[in-house]
N, C-alpha and C positions, 0 to 999 in steps of 0.2 A: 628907622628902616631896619628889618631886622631879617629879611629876605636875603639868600646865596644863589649865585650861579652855581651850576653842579658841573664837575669837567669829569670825564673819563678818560682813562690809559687803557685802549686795548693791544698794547704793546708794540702800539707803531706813535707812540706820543699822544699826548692830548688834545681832545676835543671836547668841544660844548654839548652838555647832554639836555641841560634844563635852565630857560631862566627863571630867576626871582621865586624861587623856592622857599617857602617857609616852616614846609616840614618834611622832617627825613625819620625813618623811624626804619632802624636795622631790625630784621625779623630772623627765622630759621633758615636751615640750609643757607647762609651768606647770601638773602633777599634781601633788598634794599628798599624800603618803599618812599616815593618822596609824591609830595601834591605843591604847586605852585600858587600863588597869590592869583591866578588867570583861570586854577580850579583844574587846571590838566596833574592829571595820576599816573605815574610811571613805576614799576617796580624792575629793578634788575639786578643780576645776581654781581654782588661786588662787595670789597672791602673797603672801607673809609682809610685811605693813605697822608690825607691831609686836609687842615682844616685852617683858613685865613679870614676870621670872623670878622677883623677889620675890616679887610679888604673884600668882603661879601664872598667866599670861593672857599669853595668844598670839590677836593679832587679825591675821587674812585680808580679803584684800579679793578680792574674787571676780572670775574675769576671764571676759569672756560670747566666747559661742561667736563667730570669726571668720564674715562673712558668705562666704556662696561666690561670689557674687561682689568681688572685692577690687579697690580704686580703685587703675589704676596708675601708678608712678611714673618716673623716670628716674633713673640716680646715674652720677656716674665714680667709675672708678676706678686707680689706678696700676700700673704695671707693674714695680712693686718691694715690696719687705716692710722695706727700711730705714726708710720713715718720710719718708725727702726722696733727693733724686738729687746724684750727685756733680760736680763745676763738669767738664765735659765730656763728662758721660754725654748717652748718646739719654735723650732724656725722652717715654716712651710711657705713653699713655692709653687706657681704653676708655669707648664710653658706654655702659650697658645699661637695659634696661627691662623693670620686672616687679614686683616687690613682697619686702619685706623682704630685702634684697639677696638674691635668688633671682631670676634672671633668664628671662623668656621668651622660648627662640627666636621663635616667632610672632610677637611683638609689631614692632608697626610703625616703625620710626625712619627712614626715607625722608626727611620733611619736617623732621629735625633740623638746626639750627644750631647753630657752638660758636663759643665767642671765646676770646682770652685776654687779660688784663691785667697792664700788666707797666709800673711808672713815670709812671701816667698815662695811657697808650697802648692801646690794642685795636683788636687784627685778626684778624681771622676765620681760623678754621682749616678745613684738609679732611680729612674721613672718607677713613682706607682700610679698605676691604673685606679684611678674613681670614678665611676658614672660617666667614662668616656675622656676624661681630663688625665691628664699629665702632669702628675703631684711629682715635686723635688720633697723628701723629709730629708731635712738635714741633720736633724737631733736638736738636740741643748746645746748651741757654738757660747764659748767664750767670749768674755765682752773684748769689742773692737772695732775695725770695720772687714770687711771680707767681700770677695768681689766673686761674683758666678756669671759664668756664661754656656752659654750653646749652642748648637752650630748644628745644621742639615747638609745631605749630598746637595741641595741644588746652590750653594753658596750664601743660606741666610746665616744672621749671627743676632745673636741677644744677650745683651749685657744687663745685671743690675747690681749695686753693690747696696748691700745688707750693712746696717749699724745695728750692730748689741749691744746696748746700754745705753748711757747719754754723752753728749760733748766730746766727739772724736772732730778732730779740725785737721789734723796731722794728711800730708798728700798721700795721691795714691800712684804706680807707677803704673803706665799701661801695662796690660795684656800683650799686646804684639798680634794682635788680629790683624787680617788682610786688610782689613776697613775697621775702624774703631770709635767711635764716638766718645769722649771723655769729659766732665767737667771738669771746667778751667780751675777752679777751686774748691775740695769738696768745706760746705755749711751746710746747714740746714736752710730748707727754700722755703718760702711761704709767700705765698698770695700777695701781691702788690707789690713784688722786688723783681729787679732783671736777674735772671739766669743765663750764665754763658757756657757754653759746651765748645769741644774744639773736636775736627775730626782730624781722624789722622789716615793715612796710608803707608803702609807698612812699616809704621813708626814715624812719619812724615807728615808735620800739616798740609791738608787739601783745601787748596784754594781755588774759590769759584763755583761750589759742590752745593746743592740745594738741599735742605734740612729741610723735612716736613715736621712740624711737631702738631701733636694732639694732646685731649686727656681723659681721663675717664669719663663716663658720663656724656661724651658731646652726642648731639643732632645732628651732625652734620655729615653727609655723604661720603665727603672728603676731610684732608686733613683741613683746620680750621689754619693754620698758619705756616707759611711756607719765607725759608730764609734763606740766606746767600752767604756762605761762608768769607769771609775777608783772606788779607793776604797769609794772614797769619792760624787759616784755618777753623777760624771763632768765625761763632755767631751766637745775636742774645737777645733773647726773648722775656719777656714783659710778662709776668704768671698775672692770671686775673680769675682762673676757677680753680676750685679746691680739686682737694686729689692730687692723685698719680699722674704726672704728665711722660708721653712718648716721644724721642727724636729720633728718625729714622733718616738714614743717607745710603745712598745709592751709587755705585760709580765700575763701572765695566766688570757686569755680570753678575756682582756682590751686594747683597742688601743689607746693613746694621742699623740694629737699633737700642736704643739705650732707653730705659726705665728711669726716672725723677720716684723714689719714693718720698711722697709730701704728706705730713697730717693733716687732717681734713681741718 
């Protein structure tokens, strides 16, 4: 026998959605489509949360429709696919704004600011204009690691921190943003290893604070995965697509987000 019951979480606990199921086959946008041994087809929009192949049971957690209106954000991003920039390279940046790294021409960045930190030290950067975008040139930085951010009137923030050269392991100290998203330990990330981020408030880990992370590339409307920060702030996610991934948190009035530069 090789059939599962299917249970759904729509966040009041679980219930039975299907018996004796023996195929499930996850599609776009977080559709789920499953057909049962009885020949009944159900598709619904959800995440696979658990899986008890012994015990025939496959539990869903149900993912609710995106609002159409969607709070927006800000992120940078780099102007490479290695992951870090080489000890002489131009080190170029964009910033954009729009929602699960899908960016909105329209959207406003006029009254952005950017900084960068690098040893202690920060100074403020300037926006160039290309074809509508919002280039950071930073020049040729020194090999190391160096952290930039920036910030709008409505309370968004976007972090990413830039490696030049290779094998920087050494920590980084926060920023001091209202809301701050950091990794718990900077390495290099790659594809099929957990990543831990901590957020913080006003220097403070935030406990119980929901982290949406995304990544380049995705299909999906919404963020593809949503976390729970613990007591201690962290939360850690499971990298399974290449690229740049986004973690954004949210908490009274403030939106940050932090950049994963990843080689593909």
């Amino acid at each position: 026998m090789c059939e599962a019951n299917i249970y759904i979480d729509r966040g009041s606990g679980e219930e039975l959605l299907m018996e004796k199921v023996d195929r499930i086959i996850p599609g776009e946008e977080n559709n789920i489509f499953m057909e049962s041994i009885f020949g009944e087809r159900r598709v619904v929009k959800a995440r696979i949360r658990e899986m008890e192949l012994v015990h025939h049971r496959i539990v869903l957690e149900e993912i609710k429709e995106v609002n159409e209106v969607q709070e927006m954000e800000i992120w940078l991003e780099p102007d490479t696919d290695h992951g870090h920039f080489h000890e002489g390279e131009e080190v170029n940046l964009k910033l954009l704004k729009g929602y699960n790294m899908k960016a909105d021409s329209t959207a406003d960045l006029k009254n952005a600011r950017a900084f960068v930190v690098a040893e202690g030290e920060k100074k403020e950067l300037h926006f160039h204009e290309h074809d509508g975008d919002k280039n950071l040139l930073m020049g040729q930085e020194t090999e190391g690691l160096i952290q930039v951010y920036a910030a709008d009137e409505d309370g968004l923030y976007a972090k990413l921190i830039v490696e030049i050269g290779h094998h920087h392991h050494h920590g980084l100290q926060p920023l001091g943003l209202p809301l701050e998203i950091v990794p718990s330990s900077y390495s290099h990330a790659r594809m099929g290893e957990n990543y831990e981020i901590q957020v913080l408030k006003e220097g403070k880990p935030l406990a119980g604070v929901e982290v949406r992370a995304t990544y380049s590339g995705t299909h999906n409307r919404d963020y593809p995965h949503h976390l729970t920060t613990d007591s201690e702030g962290k939360a850690r996610l499971y990298l399974t697509a290449r690229g740049n991934y986004l973690f954004t948190a949210s908490d009274e009035g403030i939106t940050s987000t932090f950049t994963l530069m990843k080689s593909f």
